[in-house]
TORVEX-561471 format. One line per field, with one value per residue (C-alpha): residue number from 1; residue in one letter; z, x, y. Coordinates in nm, 3 decimals, decimal comma. Layout:
N
num <- [NUM; ...]
residu <- [A; ...]
w <- [Z; ...]
u <- [X; ...]
v <- [Y; ...]
This chain:
427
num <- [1; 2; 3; 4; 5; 6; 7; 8; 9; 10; 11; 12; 13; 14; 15; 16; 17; 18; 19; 20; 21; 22; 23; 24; 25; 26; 27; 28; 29; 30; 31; 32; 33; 34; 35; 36; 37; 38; 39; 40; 41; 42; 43; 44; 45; 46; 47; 48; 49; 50; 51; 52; 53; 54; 55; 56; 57; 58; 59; 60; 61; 62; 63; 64; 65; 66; 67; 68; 69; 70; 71; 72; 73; 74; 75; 76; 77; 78; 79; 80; 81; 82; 83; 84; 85; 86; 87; 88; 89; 90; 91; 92; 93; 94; 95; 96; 97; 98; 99; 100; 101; 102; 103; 104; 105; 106; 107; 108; 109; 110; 111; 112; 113; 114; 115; 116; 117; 118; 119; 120; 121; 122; 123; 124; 125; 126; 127; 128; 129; 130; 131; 132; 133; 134; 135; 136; 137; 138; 139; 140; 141; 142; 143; 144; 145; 146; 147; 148; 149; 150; 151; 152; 153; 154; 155; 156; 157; 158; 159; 160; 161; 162; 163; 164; 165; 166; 167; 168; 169; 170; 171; 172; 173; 174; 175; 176; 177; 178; 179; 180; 181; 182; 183; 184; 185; 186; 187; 188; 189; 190; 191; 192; 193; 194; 195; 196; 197; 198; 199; 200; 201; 202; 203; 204; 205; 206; 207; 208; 209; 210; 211; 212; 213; 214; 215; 216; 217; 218; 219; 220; 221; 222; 223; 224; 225; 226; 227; 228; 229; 230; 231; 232; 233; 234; 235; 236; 237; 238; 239; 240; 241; 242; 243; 244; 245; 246; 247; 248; 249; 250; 251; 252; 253; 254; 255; 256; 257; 258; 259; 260; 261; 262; 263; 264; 265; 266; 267; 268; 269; 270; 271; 272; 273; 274; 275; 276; 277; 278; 279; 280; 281; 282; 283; 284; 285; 286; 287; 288; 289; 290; 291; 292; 293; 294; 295; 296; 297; 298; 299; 300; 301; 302; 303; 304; 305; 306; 307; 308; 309; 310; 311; 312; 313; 314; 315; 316; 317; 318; 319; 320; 321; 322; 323; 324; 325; 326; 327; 328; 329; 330; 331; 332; 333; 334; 335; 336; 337; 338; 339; 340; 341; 342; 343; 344; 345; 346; 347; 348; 349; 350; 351; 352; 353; 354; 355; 356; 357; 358; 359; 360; 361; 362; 363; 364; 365; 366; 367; 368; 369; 370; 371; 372; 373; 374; 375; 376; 377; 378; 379; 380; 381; 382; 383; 384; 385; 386; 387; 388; 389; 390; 391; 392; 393; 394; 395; 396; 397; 398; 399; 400; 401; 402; 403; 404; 405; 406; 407; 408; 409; 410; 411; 412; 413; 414; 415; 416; 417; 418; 419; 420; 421; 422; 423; 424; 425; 426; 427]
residu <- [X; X; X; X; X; X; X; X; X; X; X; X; X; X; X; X; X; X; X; X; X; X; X; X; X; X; X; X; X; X; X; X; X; X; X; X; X; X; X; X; X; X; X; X; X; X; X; X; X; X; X; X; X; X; X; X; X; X; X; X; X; X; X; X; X; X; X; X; X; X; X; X; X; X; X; X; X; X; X; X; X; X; X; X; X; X; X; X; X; X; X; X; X; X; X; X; X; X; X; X; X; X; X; X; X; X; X; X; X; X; X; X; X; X; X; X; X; X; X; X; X; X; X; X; X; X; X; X; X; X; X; X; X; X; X; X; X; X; X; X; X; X; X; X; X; X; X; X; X; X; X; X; X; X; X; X; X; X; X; X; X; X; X; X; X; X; X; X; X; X; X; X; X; X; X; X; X; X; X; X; X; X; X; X; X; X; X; X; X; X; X; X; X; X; X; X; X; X; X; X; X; X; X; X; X; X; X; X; X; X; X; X; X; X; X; X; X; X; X; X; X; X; X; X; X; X; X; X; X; X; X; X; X; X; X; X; X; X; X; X; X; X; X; X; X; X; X; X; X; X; X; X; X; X; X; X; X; X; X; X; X; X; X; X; X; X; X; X; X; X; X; X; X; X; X; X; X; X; X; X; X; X; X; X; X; X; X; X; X; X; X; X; X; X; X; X; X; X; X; X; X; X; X; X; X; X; X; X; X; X; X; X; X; X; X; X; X; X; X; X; X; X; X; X; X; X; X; X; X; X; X; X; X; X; X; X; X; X; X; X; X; X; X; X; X; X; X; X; X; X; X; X; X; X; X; X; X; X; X; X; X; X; X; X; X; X; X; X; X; X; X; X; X; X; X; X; X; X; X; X; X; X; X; X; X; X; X; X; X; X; X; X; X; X; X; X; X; X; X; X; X; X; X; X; X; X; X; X; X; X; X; X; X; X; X; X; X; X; X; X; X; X; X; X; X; X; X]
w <- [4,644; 4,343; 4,075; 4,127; 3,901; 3,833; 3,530; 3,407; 3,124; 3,024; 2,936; 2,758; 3,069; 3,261; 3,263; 3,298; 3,262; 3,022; 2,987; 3,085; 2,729; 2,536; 2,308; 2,422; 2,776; 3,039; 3,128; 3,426; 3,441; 3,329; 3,562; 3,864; 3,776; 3,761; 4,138; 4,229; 4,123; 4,244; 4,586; 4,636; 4,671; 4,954; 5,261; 5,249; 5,359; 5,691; 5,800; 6,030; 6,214; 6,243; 6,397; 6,637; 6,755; 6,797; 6,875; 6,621; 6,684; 6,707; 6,366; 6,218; 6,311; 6,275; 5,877; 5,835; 5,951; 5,750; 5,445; 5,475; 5,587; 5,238; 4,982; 5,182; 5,124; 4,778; 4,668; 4,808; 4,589; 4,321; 4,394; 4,456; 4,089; 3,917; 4,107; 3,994; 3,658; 3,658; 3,744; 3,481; 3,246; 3,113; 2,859; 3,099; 3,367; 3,710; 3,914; 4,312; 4,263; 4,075; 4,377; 4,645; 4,406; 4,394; 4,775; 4,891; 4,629; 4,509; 4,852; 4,846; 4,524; 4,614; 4,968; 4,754; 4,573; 4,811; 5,016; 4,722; 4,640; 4,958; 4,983; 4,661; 4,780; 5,073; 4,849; 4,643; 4,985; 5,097; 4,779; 4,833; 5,186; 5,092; 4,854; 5,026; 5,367; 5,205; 4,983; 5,299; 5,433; 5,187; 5,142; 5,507; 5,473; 5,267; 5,531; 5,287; 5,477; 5,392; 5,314; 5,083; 4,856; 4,818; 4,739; 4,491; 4,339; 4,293; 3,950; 3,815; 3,904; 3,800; 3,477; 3,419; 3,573; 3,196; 3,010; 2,921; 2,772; 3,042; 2,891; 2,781; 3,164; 3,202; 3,148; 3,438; 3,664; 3,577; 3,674; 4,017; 4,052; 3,995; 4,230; 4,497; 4,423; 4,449; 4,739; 4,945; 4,876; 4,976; 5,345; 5,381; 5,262; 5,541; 5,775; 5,806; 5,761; 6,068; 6,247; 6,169; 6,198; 6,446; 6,865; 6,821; 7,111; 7,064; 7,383; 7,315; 7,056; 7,184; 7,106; 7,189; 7,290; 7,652; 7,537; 7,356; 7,076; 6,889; 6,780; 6,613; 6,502; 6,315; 6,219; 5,996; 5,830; 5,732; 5,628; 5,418; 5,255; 5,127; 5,008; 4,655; 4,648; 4,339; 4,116; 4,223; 3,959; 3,677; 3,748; 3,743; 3,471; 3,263; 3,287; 3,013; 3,258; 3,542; 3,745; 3,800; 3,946; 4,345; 4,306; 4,149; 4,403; 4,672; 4,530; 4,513; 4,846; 5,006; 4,850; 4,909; 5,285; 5,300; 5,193; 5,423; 5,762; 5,651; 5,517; 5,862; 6,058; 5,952; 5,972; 6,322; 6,417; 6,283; 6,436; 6,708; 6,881; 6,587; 6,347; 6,125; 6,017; 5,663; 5,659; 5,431; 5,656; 5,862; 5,573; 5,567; 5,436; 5,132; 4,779; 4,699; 4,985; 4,798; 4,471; 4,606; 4,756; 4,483; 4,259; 4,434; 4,477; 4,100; 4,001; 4,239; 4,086; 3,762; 3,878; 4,081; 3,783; 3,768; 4,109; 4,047; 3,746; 3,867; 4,119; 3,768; 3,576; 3,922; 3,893; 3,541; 3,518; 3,798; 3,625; 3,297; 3,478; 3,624; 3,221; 3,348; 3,099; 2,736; 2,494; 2,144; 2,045; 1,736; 1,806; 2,101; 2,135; 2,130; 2,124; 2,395; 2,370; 2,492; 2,787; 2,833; 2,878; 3,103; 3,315; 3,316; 3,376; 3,642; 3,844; 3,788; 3,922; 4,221; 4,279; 4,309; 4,497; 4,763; 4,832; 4,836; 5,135; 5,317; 5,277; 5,423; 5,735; 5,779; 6,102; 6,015; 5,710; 5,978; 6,134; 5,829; 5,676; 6,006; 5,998; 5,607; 5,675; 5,971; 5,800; 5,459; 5,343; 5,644; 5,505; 5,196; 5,244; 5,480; 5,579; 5,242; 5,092; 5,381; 5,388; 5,018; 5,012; 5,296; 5,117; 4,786; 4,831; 5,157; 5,129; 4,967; 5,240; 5,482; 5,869; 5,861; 5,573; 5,746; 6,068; 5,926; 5,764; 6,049; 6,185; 5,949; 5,921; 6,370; 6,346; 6,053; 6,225; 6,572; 6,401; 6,212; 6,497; 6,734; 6,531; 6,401; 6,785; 6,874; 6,572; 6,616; 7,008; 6,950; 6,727]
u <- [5,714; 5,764; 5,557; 5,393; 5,513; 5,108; 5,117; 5,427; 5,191; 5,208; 5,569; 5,481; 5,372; 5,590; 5,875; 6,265; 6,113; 6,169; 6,018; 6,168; 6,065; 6,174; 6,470; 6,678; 6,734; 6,864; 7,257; 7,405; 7,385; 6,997; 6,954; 7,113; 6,952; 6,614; 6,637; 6,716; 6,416; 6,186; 6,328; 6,375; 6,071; 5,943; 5,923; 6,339; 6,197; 6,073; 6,400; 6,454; 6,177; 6,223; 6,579; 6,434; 6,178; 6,418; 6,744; 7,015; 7,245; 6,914; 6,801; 7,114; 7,172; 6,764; 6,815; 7,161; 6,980; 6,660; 6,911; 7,056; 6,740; 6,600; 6,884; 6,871; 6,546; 6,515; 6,755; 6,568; 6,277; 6,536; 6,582; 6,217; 6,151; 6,470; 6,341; 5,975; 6,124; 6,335; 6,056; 5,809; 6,018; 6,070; 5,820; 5,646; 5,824; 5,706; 5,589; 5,539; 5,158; 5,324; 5,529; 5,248; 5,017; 5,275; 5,333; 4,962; 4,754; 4,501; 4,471; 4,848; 4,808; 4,503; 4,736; 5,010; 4,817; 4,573; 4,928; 5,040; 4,757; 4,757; 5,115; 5,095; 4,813; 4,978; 5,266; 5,017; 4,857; 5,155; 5,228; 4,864; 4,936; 5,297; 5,169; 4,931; 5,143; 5,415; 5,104; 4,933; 5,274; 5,368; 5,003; 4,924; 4,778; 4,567; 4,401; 4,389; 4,452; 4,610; 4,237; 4,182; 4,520; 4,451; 4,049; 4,194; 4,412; 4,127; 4,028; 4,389; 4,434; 4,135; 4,212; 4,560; 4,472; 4,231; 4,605; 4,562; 4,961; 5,151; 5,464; 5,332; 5,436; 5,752; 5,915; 5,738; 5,846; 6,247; 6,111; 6,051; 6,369; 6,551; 6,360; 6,410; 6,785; 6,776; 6,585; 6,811; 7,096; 6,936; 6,811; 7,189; 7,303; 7,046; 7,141; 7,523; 7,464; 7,242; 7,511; 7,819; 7,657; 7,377; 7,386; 7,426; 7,531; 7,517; 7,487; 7,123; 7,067; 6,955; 7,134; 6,874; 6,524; 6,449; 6,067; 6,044; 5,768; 6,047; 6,260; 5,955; 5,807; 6,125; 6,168; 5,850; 5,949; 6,253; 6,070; 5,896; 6,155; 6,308; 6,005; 6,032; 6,000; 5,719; 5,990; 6,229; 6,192; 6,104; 6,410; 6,668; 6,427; 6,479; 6,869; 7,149; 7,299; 7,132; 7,466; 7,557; 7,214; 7,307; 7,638; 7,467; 7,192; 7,424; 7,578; 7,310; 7,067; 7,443; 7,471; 7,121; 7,140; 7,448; 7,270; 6,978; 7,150; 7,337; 6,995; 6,848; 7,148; 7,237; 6,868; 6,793; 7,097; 7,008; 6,672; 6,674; 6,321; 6,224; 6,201; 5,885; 5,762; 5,810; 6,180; 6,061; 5,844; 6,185; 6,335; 6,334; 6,082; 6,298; 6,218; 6,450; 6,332; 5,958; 6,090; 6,243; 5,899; 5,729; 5,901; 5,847; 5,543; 5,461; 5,692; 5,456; 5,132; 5,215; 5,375; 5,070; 4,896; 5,236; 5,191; 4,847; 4,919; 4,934; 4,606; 4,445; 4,567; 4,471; 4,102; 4,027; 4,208; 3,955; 3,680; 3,748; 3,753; 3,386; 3,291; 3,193; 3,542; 3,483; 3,782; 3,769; 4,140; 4,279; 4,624; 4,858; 4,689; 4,328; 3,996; 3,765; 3,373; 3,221; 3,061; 3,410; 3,561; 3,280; 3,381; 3,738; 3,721; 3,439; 3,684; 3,979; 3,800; 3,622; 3,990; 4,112; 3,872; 3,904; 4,259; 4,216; 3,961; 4,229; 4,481; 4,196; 4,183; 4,564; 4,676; 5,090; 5,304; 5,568; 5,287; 5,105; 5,444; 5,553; 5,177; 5,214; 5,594; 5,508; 5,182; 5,245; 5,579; 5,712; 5,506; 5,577; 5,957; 6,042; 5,758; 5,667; 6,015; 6,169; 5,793; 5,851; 6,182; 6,175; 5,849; 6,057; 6,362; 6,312; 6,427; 6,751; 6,814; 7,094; 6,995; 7,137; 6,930; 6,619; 6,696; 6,771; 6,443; 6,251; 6,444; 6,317; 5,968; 5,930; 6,065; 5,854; 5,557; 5,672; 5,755; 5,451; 5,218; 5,420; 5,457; 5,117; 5,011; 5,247; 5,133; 4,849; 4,833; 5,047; 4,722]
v <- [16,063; 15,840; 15,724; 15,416; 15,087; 15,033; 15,266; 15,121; 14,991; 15,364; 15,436; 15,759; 15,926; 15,835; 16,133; 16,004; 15,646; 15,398; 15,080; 14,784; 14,638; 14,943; 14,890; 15,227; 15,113; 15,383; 15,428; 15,465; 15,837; 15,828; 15,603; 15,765; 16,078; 15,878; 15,745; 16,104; 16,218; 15,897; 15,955; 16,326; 16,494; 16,822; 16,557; 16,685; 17,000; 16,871; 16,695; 16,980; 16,980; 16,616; 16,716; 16,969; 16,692; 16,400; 16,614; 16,647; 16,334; 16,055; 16,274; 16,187; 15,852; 15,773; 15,906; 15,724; 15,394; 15,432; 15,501; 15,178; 14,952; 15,167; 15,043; 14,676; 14,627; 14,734; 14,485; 14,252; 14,403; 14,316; 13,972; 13,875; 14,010; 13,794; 13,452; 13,520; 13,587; 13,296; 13,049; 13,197; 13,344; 13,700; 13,751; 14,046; 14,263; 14,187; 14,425; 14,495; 14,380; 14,053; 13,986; 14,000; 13,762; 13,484; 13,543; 13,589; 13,547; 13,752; 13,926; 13,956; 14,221; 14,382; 14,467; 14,566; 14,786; 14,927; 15,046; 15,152; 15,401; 15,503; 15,618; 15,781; 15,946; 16,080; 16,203; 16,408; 16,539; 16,656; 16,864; 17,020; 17,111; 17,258; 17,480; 17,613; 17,653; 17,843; 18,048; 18,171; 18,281; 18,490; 18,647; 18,629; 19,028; 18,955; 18,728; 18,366; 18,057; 17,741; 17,610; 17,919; 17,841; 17,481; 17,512; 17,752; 17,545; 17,295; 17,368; 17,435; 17,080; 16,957; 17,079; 16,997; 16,599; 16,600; 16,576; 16,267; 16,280; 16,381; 16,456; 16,751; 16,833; 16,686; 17,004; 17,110; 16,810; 16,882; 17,246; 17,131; 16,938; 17,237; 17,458; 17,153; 17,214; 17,567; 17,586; 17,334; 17,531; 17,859; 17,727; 17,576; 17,953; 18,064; 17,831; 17,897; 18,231; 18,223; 18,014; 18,197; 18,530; 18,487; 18,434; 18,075; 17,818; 17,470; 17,378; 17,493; 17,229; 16,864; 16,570; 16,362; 16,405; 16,369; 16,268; 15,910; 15,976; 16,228; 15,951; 15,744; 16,093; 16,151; 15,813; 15,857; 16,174; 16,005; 15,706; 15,907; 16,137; 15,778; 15,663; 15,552; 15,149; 15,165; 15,292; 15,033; 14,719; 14,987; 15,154; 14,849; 14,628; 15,021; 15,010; 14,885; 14,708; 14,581; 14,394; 14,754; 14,849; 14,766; 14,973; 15,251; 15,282; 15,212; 15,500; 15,734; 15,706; 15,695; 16,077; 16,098; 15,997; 16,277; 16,564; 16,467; 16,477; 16,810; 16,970; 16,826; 16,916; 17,276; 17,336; 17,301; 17,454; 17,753; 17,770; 17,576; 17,525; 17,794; 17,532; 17,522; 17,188; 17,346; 17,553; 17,750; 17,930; 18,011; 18,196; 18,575; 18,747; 18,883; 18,901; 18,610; 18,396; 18,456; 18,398; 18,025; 17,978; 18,061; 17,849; 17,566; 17,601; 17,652; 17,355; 17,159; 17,273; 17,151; 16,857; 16,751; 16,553; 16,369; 16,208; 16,142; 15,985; 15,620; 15,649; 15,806; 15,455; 15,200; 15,379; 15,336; 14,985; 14,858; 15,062; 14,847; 14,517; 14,625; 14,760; 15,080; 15,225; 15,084; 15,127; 15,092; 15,064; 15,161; 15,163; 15,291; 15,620; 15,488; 15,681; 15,664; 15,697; 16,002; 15,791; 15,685; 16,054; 16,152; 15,854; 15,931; 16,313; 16,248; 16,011; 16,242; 16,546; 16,365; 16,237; 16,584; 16,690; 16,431; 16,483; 16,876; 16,733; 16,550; 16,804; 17,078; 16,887; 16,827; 16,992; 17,034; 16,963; 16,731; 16,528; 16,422; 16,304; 16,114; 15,958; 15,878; 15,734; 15,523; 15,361; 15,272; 15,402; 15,175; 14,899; 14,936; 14,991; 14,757; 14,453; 14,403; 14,314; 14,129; 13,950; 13,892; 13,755; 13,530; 13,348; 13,312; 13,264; 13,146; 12,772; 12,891; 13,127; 13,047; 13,131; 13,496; 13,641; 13,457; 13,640; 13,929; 13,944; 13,841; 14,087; 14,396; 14,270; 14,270; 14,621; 14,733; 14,647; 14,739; 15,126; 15,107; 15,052; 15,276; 15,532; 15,568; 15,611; 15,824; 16,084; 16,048; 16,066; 16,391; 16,533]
């Protein structure tokens, strides 16, 4: 899950970032590697399961699909931005929020927003529930749940969330990456070994799945693996040159969309109707599966404040507006008032708290990221943008791009409603 354009106003914290407004803009290699890490995150890690529920050729197709509709609709993201620039000039970088206030009005950003939080919230769920999934796995004899790893993990994060400079744990977020890397390329080791060397047909794999809630139970985990449209006008408003932003992310989620359907692919053919909704939890239980587990899972930890980060900065900015947060600034890095911090680290710990809550209650890793795709991410991803860019650009629009985002924003809703019934009807 990315980080959310909100705290853009924050370009210190933000790790691999850069301001659109700062004077040492990104290149094209900063850039790509940027996306990669908006985009990628451990909803990769459920692909398979996502295969075994929709059957191996609608996974693939359903991820190829959602990989285009993704890069389509964030240029439209694009384009939205450069005609609200163009009309009102570039003095400050617009933002998703600016787009639904010139669409919709006030209303229109508080939606914006609201979705926003709510799929970044998700995103930092899911890390909650992932660590302590794989946790309880490996220290299953000593009888500690998922519950007992996250409720443990409380305070660490509670602590680390009071960093009020977060790149302090940027090292940690690269950290993460790299375990992400490693840990693909271990299951796909797994997974062909299993293949090659295992009693393997693949007759026994389905294509597609006889039932019809896998393919829009699949379609949300993919949703959500691409899920990284806050990042989208901070990442082309941050690069040198922004002409070549379309190729370069055509580029990338392209690559991106590759190495999906493989990961997904190889992974339920090794395990067939084994699959976990976590692969992970497939993988031997060998001292260097552990040590790829554990990695991740302490990459995560400390990369947890990162994707609360921007629900952190939408809390205390509506805090200000209401006076309960005030700021006596100095200069960039401003003091606060003790009543201040006790606000702020009151907010960030109740924060914490609440999603350790949520992720308490959630019944499986691959359901709660097909809900979280098929609500938000799809309406953030998809509705939005077409919505967006057929209110302003609309009149300069020739009948094709009109019905092709009527098109998107019918089918976002239609997958959106569907799919939220179908998870949770399948609770």
């Amino acid at each position: 899950m990315a980080i959310n354009d909100v705290a853009a106003n924050d370009d210190a914290s933000i790790p691999l970032i850069n301001s659109p407004s700062s004077r040492d803009r990104t290149s094209a290699i900063q850039t790509l590697g940027n996306i990669i890490v908006s985009i990628v995150g451990t909803g990769v890690l459920g692909l398979p399961y996502a295969f075994r529920v929709a059957g191996w050729f609608a996974g693939s197709l359903g991820v190829i699909i959602i990989g285009f509709a993704t890069y389509y609709c964030m240029l439209l993201l694009v384009q939205c931005r450069d005609k609200l620039e163009s009309e009102e000039g570039q003095e400050d970088s617009k933002t998703y929020g600016d787009l639904g206030f010139k669409c919709m009005g006030t209303k229109g950003r508080y939606l914006t927003e609201f979705l926003i939080f709510t799929a970044q919230c998700g995103g930092s769920v899911a890390y909650l529930v992932f660590i302590g999934r794989n946790l309880s796995s490996i220290f299953s004899s000593y009888g500690l749940t998922m519950v007992s790893f996250i409720l443990i993990l409380v305070p660490i994060e509670v602590a680390l969330s009071w960093i009020t400079s977060l790149s302090a744990l940027s090292p940690f977020s690269i950290f993460a990456d790299i375990c992400n890397i490693i840990a693909m390329c271990f299951v796909v080791k797994e997974n062909v070994e299993m293949v090659v060397g295992g009693d393997f047909s693949f007759s026994d794999r389905t294509a597609i799945a006889s039932t019809v809630g896998g393919l829009p139970f699949a379609g949300g985990v993919a949703v959500f693996c691409f899920e990284g449209f806050a990042m989208t006008l901070a990442l082309e408003g941050s690069m040198r040159e922004r002409e070549a932003f379309p190729k370069l992310l055509g580029k990338v989620l392209a690559g991106i969309t590759f190495v999906y359907v493989l990961f997904g692919f190889c992974g339920y053919m090794a395990y067939g109707d084994e699959t976990k909704d976590i692969i992970t939890l497939n993988l031997p239980n060998n001292w260097s599966a552990i040590a790829v587990q554990i990695g991740l899972c302490m990459g995560l930890t400390f990369t947890f404040p990162i994707m609360v980060h921007p629900l952190n900065e939408i809390i205390e900015q509506k805090l200000k507006r209401i006076g309960c947060l005030q700021k006596h600034r100095h200069h960039y890095h401003h003091e606060t008032s003790s009543v201040s911090k006790y606000v702020i680290f009151t907010t960030r710990m109740l924060l914490v708290v609440g999603l350790a809550g949520i992720a308490s209650l959630v019944p499986g890793f691959g359901t709660f990221a097909s809900l979280v795709g098929s609500t938000v991410c799809a309406l953030i991803s998809f509705v939005l943008p077409a919505s967006y860019h057929l209110t302003l650009l609309g009149p300069s629009l020739n009948l094709w791009n009109k019905s092709v985002d009527v098109f998107i924003v019918i089918c976002g809703l239609l997958f959106a409603v569907y799919g939220t019934y179908n998870t949770v009807a399948g609770l």
